[in-house]
N, CA, C and O atoms as a GROMACS GRO file, in nm:
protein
  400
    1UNK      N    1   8.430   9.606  11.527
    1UNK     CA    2   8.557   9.568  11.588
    1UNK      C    3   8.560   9.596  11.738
    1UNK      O    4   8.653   9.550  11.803
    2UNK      N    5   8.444   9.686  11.813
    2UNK     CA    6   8.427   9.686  11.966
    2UNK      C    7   8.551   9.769  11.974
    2UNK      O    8   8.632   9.731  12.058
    3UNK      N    9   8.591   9.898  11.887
    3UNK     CA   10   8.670  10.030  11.903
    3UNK      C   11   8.579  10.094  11.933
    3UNK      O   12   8.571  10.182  11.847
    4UNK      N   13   8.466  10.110  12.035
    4UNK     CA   14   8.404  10.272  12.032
    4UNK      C   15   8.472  10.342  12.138
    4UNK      O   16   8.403  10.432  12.185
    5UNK      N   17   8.612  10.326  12.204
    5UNK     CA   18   8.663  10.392  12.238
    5UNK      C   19   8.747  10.499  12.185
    5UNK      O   20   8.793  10.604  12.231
    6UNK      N   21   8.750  10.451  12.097
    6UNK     CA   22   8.865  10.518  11.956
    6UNK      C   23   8.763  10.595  11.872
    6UNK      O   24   8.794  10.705  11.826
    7UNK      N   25   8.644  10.542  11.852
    7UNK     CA   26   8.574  10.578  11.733
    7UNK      C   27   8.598  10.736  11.713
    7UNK      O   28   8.652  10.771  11.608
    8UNK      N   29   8.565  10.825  11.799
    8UNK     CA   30   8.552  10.943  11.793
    8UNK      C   31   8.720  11.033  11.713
    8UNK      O   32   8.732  11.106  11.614
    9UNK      N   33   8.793  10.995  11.786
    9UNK     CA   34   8.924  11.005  11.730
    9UNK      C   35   8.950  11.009  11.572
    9UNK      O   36   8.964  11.098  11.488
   10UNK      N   37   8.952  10.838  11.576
   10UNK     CA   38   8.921  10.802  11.443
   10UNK      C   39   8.867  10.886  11.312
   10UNK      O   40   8.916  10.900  11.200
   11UNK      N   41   8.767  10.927  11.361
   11UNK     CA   42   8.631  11.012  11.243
   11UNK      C   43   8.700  11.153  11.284
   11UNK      O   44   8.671  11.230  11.193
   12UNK      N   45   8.776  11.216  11.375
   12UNK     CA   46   8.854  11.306  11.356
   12UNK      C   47   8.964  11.270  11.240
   12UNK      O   48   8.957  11.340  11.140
   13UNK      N   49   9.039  11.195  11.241
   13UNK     CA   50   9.156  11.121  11.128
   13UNK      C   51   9.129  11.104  10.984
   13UNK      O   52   9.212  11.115  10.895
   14UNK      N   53   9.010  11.077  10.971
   14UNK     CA   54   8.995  11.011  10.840
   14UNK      C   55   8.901  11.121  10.801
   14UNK      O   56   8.851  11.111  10.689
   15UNK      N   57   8.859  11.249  10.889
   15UNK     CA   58   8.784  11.400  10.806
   15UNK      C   59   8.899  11.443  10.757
   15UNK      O   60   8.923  11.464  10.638
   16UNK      N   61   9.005  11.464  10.888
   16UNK     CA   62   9.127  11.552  10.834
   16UNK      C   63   9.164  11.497  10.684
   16UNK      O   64   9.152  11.561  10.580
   17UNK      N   65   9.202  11.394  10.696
   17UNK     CA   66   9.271  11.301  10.567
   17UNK      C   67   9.180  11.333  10.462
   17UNK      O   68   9.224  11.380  10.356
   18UNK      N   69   9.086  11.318  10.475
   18UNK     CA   70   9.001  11.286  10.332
   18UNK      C   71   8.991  11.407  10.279
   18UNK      O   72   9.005  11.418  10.157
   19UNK      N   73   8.947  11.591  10.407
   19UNK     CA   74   8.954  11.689  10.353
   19UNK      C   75   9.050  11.730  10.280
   19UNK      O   76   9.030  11.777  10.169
   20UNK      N   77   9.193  11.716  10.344
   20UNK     CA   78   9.326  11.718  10.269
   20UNK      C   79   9.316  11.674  10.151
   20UNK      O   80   9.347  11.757  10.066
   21UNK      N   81   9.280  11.567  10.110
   21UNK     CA   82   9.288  11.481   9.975
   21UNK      C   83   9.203  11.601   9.890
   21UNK      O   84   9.246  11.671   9.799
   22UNK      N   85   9.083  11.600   9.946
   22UNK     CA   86   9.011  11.661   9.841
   22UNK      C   87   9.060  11.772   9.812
   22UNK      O   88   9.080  11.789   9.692
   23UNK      N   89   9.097  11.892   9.913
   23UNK     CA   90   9.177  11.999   9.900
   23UNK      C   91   9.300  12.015   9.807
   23UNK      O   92   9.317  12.103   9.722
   24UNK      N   93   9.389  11.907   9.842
   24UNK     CA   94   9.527  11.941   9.758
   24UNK      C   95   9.508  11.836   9.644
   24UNK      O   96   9.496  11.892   9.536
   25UNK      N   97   9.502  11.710   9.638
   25UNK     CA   98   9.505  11.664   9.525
   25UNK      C   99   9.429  11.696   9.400
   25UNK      O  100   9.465  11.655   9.290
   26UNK      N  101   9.295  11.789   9.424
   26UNK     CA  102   9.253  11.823   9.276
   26UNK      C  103   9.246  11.680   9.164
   26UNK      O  104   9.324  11.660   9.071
   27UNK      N  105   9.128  11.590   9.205
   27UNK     CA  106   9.089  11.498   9.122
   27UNK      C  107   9.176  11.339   9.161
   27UNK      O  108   9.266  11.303   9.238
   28UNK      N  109   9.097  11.284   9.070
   28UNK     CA  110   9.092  11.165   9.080
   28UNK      C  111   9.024  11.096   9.238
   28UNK      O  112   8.974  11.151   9.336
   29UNK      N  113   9.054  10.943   9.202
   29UNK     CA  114   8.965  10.882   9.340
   29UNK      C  115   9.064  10.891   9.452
   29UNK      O  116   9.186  10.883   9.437
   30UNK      N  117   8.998  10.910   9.574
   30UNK     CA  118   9.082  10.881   9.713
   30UNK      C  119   9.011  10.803   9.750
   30UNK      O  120   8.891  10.811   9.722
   31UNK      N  121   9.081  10.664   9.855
   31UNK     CA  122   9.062  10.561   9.903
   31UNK      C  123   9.127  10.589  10.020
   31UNK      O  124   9.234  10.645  10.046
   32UNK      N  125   9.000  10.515  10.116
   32UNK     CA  126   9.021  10.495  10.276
   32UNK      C  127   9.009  10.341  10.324
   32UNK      O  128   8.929  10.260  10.276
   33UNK      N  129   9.106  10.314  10.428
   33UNK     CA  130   9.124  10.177  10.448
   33UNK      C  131   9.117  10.190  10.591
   33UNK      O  132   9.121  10.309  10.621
   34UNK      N  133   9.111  10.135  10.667
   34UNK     CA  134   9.141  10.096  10.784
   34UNK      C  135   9.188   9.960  10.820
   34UNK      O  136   9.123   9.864  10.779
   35UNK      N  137   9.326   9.935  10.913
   35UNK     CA  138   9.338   9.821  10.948
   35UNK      C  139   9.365   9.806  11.074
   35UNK      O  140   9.462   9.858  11.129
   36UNK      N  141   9.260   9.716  11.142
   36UNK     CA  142   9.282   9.634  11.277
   36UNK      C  143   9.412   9.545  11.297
   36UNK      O  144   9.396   9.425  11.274
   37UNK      N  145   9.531   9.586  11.334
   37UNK     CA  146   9.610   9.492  11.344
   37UNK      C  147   9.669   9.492  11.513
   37UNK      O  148   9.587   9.459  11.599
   38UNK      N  149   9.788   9.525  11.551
   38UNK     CA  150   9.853   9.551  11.656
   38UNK      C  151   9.756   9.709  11.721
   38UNK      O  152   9.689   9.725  11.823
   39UNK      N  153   9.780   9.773  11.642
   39UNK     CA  154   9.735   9.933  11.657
   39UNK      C  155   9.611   9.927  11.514
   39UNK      O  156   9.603   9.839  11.429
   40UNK      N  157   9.553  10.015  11.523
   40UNK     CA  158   9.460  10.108  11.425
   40UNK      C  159   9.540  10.193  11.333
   40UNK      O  160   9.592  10.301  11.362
   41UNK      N  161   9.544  10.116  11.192
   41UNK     CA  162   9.569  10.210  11.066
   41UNK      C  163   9.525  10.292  11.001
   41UNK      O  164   9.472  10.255  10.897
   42UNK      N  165   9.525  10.378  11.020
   42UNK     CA  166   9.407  10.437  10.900
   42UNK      C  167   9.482  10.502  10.790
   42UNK      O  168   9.566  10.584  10.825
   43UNK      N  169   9.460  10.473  10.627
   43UNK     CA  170   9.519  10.475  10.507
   43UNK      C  171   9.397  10.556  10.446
   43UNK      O  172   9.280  10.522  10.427
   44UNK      N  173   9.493  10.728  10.412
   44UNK     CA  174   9.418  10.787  10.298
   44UNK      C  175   9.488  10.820  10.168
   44UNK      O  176   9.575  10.907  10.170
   45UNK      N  177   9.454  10.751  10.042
   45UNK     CA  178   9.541  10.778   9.946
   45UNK      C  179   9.467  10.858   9.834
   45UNK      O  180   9.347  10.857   9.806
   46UNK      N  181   9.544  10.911   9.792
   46UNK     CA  182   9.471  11.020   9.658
   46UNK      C  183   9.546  11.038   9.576
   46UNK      O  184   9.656  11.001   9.616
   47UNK      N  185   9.551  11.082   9.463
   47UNK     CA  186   9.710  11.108   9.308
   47UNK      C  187   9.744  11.222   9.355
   47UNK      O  188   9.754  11.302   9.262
   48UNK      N  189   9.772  11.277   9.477
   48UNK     CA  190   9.862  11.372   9.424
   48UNK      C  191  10.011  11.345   9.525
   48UNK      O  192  10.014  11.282   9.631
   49UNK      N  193  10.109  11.402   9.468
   49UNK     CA  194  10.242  11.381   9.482
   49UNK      C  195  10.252  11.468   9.554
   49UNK      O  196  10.365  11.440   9.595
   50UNK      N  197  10.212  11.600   9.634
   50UNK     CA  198  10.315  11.662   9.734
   50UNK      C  199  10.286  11.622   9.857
   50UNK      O  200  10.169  11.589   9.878
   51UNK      N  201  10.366  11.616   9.949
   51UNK     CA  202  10.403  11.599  10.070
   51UNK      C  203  10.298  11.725  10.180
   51UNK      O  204  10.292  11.848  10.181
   52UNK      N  205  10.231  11.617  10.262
   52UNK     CA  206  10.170  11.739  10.360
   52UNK      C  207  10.300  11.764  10.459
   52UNK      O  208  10.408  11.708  10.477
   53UNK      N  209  10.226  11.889  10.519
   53UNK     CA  210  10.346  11.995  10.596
   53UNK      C  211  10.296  11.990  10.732
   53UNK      O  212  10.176  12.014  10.741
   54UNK      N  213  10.366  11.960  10.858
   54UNK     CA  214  10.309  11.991  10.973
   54UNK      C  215  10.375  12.135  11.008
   54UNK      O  216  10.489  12.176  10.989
   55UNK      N  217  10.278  12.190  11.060
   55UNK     CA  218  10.278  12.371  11.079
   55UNK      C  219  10.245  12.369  11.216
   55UNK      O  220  10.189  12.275  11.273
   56UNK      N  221  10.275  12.457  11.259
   56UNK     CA  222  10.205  12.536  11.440
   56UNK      C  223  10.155  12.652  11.351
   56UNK      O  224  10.228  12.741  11.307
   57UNK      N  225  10.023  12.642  11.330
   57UNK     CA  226   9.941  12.787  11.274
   57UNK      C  227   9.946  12.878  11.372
   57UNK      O  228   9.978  12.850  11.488
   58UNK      N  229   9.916  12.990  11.333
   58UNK     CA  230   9.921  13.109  11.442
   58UNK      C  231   9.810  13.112  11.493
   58UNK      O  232   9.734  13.024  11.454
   59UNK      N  233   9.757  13.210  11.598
   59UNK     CA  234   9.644  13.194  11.680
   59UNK      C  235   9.535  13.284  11.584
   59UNK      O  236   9.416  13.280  11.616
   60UNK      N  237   9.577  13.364  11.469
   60UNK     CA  238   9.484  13.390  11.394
   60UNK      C  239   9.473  13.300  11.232
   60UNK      O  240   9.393  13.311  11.139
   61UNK      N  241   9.588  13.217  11.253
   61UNK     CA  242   9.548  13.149  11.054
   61UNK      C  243   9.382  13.044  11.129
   61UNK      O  244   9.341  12.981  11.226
   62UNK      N  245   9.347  13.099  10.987
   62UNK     CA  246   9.206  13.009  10.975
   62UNK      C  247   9.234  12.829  10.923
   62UNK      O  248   9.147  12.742  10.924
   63UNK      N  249   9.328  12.818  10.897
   63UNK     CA  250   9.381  12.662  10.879
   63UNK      C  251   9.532  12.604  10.932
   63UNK      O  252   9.620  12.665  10.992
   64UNK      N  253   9.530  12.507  10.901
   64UNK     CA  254   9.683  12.445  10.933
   64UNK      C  255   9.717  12.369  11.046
   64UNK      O  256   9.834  12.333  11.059
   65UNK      N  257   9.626  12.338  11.136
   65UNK     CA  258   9.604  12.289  11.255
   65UNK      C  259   9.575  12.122  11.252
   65UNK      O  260   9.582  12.047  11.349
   66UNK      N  261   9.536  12.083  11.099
   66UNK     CA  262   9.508  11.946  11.134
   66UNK      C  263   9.591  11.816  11.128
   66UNK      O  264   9.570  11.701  11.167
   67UNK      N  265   9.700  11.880  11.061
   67UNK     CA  266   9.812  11.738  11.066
   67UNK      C  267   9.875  11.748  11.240
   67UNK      O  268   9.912  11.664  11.322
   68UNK      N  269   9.865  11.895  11.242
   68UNK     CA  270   9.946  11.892  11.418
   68UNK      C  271   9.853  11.809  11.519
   68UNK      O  272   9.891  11.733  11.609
   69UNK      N  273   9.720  11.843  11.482
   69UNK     CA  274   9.622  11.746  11.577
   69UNK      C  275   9.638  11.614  11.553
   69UNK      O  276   9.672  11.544  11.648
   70UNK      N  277   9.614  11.542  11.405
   70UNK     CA  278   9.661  11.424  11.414
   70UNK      C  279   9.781  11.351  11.433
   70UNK      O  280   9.797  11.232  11.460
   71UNK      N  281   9.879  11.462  11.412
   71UNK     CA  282  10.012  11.397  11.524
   71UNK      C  283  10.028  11.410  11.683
   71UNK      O  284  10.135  11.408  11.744
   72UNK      N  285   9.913  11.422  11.731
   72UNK     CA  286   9.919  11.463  11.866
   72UNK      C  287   9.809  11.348  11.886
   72UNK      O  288   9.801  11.316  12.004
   73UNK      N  289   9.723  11.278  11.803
   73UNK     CA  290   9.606  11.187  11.859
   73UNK      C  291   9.678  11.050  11.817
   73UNK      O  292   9.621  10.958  11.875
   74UNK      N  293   9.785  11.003  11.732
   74UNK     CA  294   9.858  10.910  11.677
   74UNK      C  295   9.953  10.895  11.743
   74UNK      O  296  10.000  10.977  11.822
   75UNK      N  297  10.004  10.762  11.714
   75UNK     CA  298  10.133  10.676  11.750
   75UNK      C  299  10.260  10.706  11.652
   75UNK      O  300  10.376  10.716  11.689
   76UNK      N  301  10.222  10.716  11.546
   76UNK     CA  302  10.310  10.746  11.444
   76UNK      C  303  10.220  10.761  11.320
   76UNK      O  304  10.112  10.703  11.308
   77UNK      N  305  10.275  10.848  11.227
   77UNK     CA  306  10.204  10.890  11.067
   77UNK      C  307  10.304  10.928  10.999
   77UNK      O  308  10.399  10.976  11.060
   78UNK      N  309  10.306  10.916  10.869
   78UNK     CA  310  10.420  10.934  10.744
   78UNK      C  311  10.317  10.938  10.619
   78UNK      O  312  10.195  10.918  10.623
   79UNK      N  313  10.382  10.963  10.530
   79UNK     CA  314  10.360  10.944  10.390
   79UNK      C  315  10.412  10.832  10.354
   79UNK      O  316  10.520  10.793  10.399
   80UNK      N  317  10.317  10.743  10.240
   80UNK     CA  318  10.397  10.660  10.133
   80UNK      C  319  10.395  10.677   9.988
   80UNK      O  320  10.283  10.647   9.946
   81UNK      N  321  10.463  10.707   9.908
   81UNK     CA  322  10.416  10.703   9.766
   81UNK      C  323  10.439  10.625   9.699
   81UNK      O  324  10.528  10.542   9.717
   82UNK      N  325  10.335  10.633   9.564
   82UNK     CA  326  10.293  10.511   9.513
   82UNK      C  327  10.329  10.593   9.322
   82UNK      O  328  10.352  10.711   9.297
   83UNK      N  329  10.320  10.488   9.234
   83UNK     CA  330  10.360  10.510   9.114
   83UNK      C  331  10.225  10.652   9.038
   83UNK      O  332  10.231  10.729   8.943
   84UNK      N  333  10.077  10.610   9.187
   84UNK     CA  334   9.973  10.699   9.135
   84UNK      C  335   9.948  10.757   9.190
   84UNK      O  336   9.831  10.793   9.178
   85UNK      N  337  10.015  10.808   9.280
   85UNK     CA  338  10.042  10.947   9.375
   85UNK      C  339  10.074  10.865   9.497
   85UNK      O  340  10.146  10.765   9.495
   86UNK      N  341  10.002  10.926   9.627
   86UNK     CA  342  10.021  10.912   9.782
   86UNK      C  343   9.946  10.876   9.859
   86UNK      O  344   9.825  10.898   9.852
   87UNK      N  345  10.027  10.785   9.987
   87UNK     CA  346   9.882  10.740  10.075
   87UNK      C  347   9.937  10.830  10.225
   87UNK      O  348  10.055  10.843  10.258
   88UNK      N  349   9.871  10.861  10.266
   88UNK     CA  350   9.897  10.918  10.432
   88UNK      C  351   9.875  10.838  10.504
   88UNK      O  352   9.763  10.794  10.478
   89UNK      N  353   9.934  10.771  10.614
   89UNK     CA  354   9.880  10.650  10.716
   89UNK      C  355   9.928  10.728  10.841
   89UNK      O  356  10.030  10.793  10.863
   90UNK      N  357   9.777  10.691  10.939
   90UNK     CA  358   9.836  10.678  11.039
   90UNK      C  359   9.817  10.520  11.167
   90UNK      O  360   9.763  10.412  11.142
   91UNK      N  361   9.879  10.559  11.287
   91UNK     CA  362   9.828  10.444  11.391
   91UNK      C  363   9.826  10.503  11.479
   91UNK      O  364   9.898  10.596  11.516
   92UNK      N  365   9.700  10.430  11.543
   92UNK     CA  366   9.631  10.461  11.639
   92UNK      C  367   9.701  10.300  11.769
   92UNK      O  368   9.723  10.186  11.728
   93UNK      N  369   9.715  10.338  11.886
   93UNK     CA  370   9.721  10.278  12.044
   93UNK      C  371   9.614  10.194  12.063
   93UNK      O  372   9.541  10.234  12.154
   94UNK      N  373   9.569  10.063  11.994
   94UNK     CA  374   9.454  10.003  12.067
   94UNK      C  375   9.401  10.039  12.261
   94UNK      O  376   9.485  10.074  12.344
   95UNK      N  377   9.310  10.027  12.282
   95UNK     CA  378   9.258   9.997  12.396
   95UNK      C  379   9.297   9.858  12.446
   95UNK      O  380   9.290   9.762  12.370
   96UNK      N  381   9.328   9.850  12.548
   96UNK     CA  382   9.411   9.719  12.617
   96UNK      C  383   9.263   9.658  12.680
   96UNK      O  384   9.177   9.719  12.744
   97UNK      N  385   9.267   9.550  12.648
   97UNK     CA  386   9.126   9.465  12.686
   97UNK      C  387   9.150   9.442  12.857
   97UNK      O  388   9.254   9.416  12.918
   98UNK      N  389   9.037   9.457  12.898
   98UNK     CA  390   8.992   9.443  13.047
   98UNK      C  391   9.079   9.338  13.092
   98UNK      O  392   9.144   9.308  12.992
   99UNK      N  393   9.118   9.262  13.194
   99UNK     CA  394   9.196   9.155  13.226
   99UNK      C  395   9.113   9.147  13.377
   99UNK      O  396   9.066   9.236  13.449
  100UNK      N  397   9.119   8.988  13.393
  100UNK     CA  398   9.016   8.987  13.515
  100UNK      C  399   9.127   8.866  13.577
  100UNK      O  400   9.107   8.812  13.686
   0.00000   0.00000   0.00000
């Protein structure tokens, strides 16, 4: 898609997401999507039903830092749920093409 401006970001987004999944949902499949549209989507869904938490960890917790980072590298992120648990999305700010 000629995002390697984003790329790096990105593969920050979809570790956080996917670690989360594996962490709290406890089983079943998680699915990653990405969509090129206006902005950069990135969709992580997994079965489980609770809601992630954005925290300001303290300067000694060993976790809790990664939804605050990905709301600080995003345009906007939410939860959606689904009848088989939850998807996390976020969007990403395309890069504005060169103009000559």
């Amino acid at each position: 898609w000629g995002l390697d401006d984003v790329a790096f970001t990105t593969e920050l987004i979809v570790s956080e997401l996917v670690t989360n999944a594996i962490r709290y949902a406890r089983g079943g499949p998680i699915q990653v999507r990405l969509i090129r549209d206006r902005t950069l989507t990135c969709e992580v869904s997994d079965t489980g039903h609770t809601a992630p938490n954005l925290r300001h960890a303290a300067s000694d917790d060993e976790g809790g830092r990664g939804l605050f980072i990905i709301a600080q590298m995003t345009h906007h992120w939410g939860t959606r749920y689904t009848s088989t648990g939850k998807t996390i999305w976020t969007e990403q700010d395309l890069p504005q093409p060169d103009r000559q």
